[in-house]
Structure formats: structure tokens, C-alpha cells
C-alpha positions as CSV (number, residue, x, y, z in Angstrom):
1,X,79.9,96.6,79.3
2,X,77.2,97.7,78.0
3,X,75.2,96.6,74.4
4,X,73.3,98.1,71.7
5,X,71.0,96.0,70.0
6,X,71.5,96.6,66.3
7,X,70.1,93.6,63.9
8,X,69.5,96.0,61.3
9,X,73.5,96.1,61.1
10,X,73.6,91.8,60.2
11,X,73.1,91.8,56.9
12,X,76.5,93.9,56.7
13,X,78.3,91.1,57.7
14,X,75.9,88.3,56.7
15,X,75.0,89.1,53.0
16,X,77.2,88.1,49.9
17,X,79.9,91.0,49.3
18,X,79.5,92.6,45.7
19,X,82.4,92.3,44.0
20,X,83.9,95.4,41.6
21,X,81.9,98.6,41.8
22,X,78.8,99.1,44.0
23,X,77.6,102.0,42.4
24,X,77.7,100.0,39.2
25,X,75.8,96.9,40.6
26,X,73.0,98.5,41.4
27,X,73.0,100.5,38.0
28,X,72.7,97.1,36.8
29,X,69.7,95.8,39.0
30,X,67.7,98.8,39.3
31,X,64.9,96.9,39.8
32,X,65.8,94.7,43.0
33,X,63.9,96.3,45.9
34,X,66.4,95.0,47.8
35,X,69.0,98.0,46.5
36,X,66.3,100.5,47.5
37,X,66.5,102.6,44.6
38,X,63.8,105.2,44.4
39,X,64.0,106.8,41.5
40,X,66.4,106.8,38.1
41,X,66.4,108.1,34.3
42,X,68.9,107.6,31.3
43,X,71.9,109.3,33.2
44,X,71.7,108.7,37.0
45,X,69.7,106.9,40.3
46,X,68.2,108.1,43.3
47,X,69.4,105.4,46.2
48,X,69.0,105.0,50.0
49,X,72.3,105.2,51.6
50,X,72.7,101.3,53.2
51,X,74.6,102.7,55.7
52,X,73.6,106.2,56.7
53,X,74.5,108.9,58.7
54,X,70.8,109.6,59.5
55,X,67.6,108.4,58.7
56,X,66.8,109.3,55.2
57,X,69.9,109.3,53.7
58,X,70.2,109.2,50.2
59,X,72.1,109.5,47.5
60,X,72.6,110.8,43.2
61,X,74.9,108.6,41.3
62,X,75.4,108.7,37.9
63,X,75.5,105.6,35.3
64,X,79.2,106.8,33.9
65,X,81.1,105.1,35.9
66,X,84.2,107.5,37.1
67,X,86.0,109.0,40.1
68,X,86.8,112.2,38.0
69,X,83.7,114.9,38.6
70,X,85.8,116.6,35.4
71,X,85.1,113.3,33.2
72,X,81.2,113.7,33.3
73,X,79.4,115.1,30.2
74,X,77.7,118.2,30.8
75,X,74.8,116.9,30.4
76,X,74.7,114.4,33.1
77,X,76.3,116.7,35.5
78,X,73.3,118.8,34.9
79,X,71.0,116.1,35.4
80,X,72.5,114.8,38.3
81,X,72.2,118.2,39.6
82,X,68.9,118.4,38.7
83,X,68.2,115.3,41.1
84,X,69.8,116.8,43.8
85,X,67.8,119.3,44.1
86,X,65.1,117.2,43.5
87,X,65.9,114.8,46.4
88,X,66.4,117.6,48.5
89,X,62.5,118.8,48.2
90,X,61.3,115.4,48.3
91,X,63.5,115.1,51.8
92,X,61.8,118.1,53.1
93,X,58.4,117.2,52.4
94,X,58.2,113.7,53.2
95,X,60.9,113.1,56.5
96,X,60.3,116.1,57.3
97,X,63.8,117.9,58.0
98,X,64.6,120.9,59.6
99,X,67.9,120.9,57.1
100,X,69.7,118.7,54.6
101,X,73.5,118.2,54.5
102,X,74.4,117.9,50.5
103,X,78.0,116.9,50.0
104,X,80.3,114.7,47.5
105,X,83.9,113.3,48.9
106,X,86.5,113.3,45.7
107,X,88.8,110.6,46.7
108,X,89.9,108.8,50.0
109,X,92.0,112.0,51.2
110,X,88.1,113.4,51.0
111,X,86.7,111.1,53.1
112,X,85.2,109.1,50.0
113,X,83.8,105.4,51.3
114,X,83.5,104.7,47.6
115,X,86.0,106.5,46.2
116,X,85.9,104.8,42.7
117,X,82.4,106.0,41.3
118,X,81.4,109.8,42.0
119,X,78.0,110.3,44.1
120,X,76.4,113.1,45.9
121,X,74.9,112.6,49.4
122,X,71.7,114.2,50.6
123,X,71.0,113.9,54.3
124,X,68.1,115.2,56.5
125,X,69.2,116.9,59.3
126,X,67.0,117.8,62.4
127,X,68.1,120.2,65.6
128,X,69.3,118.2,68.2
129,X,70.3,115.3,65.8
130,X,73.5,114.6,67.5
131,X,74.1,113.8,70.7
132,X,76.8,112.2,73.6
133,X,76.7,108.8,72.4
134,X,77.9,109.8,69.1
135,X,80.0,112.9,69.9
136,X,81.5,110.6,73.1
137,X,80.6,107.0,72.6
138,X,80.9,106.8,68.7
139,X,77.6,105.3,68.3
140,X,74.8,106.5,66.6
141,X,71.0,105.7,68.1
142,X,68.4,105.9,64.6
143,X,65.0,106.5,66.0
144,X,63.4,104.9,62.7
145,X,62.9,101.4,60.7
146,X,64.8,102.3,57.4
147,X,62.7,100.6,55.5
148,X,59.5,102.1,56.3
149,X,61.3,105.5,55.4
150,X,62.9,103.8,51.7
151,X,58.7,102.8,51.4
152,X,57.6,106.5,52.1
153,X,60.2,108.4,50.0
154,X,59.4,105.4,47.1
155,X,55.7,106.2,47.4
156,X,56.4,110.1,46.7
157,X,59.3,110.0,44.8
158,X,57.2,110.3,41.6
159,X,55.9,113.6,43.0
160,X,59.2,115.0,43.1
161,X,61.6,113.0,40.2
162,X,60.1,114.3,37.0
């Protein structure tokens, strides 16, 4: 058999599970580094995905805590919108990406993780990104510490969030 070393991957089943909503706990401490948010305003937060698809991967979530796209005021649909595109630029100037996957699950049939609280996904996406062991073997291989890439997208986030 063969192994993977991983140690990012203890703290996901070391660390103290949040209980309720955790979309709506880190709304709540914005301000623990730990939660890797990068940027937020009045109706939404920019967040590093903690367990991504690909290096880079982040996320727009809004405050208003719903699963319901349909509930949001137009305003914060706009703004979240708005940071979406945002997060896109700031993706393709600092990784840099070759192509970015933008996509929002609506409930589990969906493929929603976190089907409770609505939140867009942003991910970088390079040629040649995928290969056997995660077609075949399941496995993803990340070629990047991800918190040296949550420390370069913080540093130029205010470049791109305005």
C-alpha cells in the first residue's frame, strides 16, 4: 500500500467542529486569521476555501444567512456579484491561472457541501491540472503551501476589493 503524506489534512479531524452554520461563524469572527478571510464589506466576505479543489480556491458568501438565491435582496446579490468578479481578477493576477471555474451548488441534489448558506466558488484552473491520481486514484496532489497563497491573495486583495 502505498501513502500520501498529507498533514495539512490534521486539523480536519483534530480541530473543534463549529457547531450551526459555518458560513455564519466566520461572518462572525472576520477577524481570526485563522478563517482566512481576505476581504469583506456590509453585505458579503471573500474566504479561502479550507478544503479546496485547487490551490487558490475561494469563495463569496453573503452575511444573510439563506439557502434560497431568490431570498437575497437585490442589492446584495449585486454586490456579491460584484465580488465575484472581483475575485476572479484578483485570481488571475496573483496565482496566476490559465482559467477560473465560478460555480454555486443550490442544495444537496446540487452537489452543495454546505447546503444551508448560499456561496459562490471561484477556482483557478491551470492546463494540465488534473491528472491519474485524481481521475483513477481519487486523490488530489496540491503543488503549494495554502497558506502562503491565503498571504499572497490577502496582500493584494486591497488592489482588487474596492
Amino acid at each position: 500500500m502505498e501513502h500520501l503524506y498529507a498533514p495539512w489534512r490534521y486539523s480536519y479531524v483534530s480541530e473543534e467542529k463549529i457547531e450551526g452554520c459555518v458560513f455564519c461563524h466566520i461572518a462572525n469572527n472576520l477577524e481570526d486569521e485563522k478563517l482566512q478571510v481576505l476581504f469583506y464589506d456590509e453585505y458579503c466576505y471573500v474566504v479561502m476555501n479550507k478544503f479546496p479543489y485547487s490551490p487558490g480556491h475561494i469563495m463569496v458568501i453573503p452575511f444573510f444567512h439563506t439557502s434560497n438565491i431568490e431570498e437575497l435582496e437585490e442589492e446584495i446579490w449585486q454586490r456579491v456579484s460584484k465580488r465575484v468578479r472581483q475575485a476572479v481578477s484578483l485570481l488571475k493576477q496573483v496565482m496566476p491561472c490559465e482559467g477560473v471555474n465560478i460555480g454555486m451548488n443550490l442544495g444537496r441534489a446540487a452537489g452543495a457541501g454546505i447546503e444551508q448558506h448560499v456561496h459562490y466558488h471561484i477556482l483557478p484552473r491551470w492546463i494540465g491540472d488534473t491528472n491519474f491520481i485524481t481521475s483513477i486514484g481519487e486523490t488530489r496532489v496540491y503543488p503549494a503551501d495554502f497558506n502562503e497563497i491565503f498571504i499572497k491573495l490577502k496582500n493584494s486583495s486591497s488592489k482588487y476589493f474596492i
